[in-house]
C-alpha positions in Angstrom: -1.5 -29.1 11.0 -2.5 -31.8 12.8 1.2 -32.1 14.6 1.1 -28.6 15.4 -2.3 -28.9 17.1 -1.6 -32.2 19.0 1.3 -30.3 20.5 -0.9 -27.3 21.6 -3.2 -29.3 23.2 -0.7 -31.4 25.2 0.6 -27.6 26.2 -3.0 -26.5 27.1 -3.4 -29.7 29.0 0.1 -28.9 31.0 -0.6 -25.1 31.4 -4.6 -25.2 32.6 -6.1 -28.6 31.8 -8.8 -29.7 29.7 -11.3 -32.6 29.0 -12.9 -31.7 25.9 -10.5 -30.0 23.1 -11.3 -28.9 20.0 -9.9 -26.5 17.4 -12.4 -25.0 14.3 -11.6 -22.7 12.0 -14.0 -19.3 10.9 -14.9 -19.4 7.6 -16.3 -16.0 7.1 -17.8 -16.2 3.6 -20.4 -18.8 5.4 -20.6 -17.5 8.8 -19.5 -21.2 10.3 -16.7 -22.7 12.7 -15.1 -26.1 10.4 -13.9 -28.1 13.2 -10.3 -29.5 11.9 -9.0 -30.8 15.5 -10.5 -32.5 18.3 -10.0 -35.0 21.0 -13.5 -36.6 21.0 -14.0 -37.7 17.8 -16.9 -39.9 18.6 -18.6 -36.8 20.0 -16.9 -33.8 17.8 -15.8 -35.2 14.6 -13.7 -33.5 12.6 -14.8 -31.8 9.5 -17.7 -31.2 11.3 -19.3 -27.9 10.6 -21.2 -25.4 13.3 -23.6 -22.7 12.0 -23.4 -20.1 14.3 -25.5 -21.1 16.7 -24.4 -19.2 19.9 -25.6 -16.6 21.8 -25.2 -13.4 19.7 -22.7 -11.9 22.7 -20.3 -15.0 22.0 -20.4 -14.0 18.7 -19.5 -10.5 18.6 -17.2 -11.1 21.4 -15.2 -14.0 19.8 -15.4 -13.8 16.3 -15.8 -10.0 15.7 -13.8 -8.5 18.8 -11.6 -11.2 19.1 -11.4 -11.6 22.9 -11.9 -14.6 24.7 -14.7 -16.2 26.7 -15.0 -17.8 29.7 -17.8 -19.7 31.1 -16.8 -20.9 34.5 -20.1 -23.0 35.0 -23.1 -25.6 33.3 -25.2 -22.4 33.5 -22.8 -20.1 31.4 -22.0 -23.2 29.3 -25.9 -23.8 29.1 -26.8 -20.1 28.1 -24.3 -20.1 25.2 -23.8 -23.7 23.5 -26.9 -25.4 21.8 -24.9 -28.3 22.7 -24.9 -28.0 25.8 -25.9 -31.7 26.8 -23.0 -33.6 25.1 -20.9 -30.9 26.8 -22.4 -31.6 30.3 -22.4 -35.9 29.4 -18.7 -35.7 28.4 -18.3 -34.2 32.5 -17.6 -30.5 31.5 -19.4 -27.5 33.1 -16.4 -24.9 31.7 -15.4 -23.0 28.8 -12.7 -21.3 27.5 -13.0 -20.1 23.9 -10.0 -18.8 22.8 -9.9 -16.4 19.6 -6.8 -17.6 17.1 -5.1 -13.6 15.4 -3.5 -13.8 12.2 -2.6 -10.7 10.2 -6.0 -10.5 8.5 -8.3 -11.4 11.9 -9.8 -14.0 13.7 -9.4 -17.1 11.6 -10.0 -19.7 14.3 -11.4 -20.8 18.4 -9.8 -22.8 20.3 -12.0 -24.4 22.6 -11.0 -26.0 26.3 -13.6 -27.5 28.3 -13.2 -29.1 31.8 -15.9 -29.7 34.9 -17.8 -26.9 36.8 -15.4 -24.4 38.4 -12.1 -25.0 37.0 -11.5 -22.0 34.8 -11.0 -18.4 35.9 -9.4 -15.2 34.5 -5.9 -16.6 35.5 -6.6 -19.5 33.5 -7.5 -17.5 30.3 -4.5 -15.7 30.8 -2.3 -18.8 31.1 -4.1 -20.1 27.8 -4.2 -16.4 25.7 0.0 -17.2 25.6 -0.1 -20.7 23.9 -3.1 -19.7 21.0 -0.9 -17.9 18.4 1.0 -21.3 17.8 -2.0 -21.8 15.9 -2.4 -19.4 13.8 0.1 -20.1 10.9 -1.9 -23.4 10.5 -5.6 -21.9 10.5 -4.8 -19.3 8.7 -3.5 -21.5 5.6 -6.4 -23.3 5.9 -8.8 -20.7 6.1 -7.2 -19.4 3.0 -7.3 -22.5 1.3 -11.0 -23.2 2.1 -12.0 -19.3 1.5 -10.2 -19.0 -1.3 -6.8 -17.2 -1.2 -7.9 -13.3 -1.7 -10.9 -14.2 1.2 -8.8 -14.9 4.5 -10.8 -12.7 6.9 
């Protein structure tokens, strides 16, 4: 997995740029995002677990409609993210949260951070076409982690 998601992030890095990367999977039995790739491990280490601790919008919008979001400042960042001031320390100010599809649902985010005003729609749009080269990988985890009958 961990090949396949080293890859995608030098894509992402090619195709929009980013600062902070990290991929988590949604394990929906315990309502959490299991962080299995990241580029900050000091900061965002993996195995690291997030209740969900969003705004109830990102939520719905990520995890149960499967579209993704984009913060395109420190104050959409701020209003969303409880961690919010690593973010802003490690130089970012926006977001793109990407929802990972499989057959059975959302079984991941992929996350791309970078400073205040780099994002827009044209940049989700760039990154929406590189996210399914995760899925395959997620989606066995999520499986082994949720048990095999619980993917989504």
């Amino acid at each position: 997995m961990s090949r396949v998601l080293a890859r995608l992030e030098e894509d992402l890095r090619a195709e929009v740029g980013v600062r902070l990367f990290t991929v988590l999977a949604w394990l929906p039995s315990r309502r959490v995002l299991h962080r299995v790739y990241t580029s900050h491990p000091s900061h965002y280490p993996v195995g690291g677990e997030k209740s969900v601790e969003v705004a109830a919008g990102w939520l719905r919008q990520c995890i149960d409609e499967g579209r993704p979001f984009l913060g395109v400042n420190r104050k959409a960042v701020r209003e969303v993210f409880i961690d919010h001031v690593v973010i802003d320390r490690l130089g970012c100010g926006a977001v793109i949260n990407l929802p990972v599809l499989a057959d059975c649902g959302v079984v991941g985010v992929i996350n791309l951070l970078d400073a205040e005003g780099v994002y827009d729609e044209d940049s989700v749009r760039r990154a929406e076409k590189l996210a399914p080269a995760a899925a395959a990988a997620l989606e066995a985890l999520v499986r082994k982690l949720e048990g095999a009958s619980r993917c989504c």
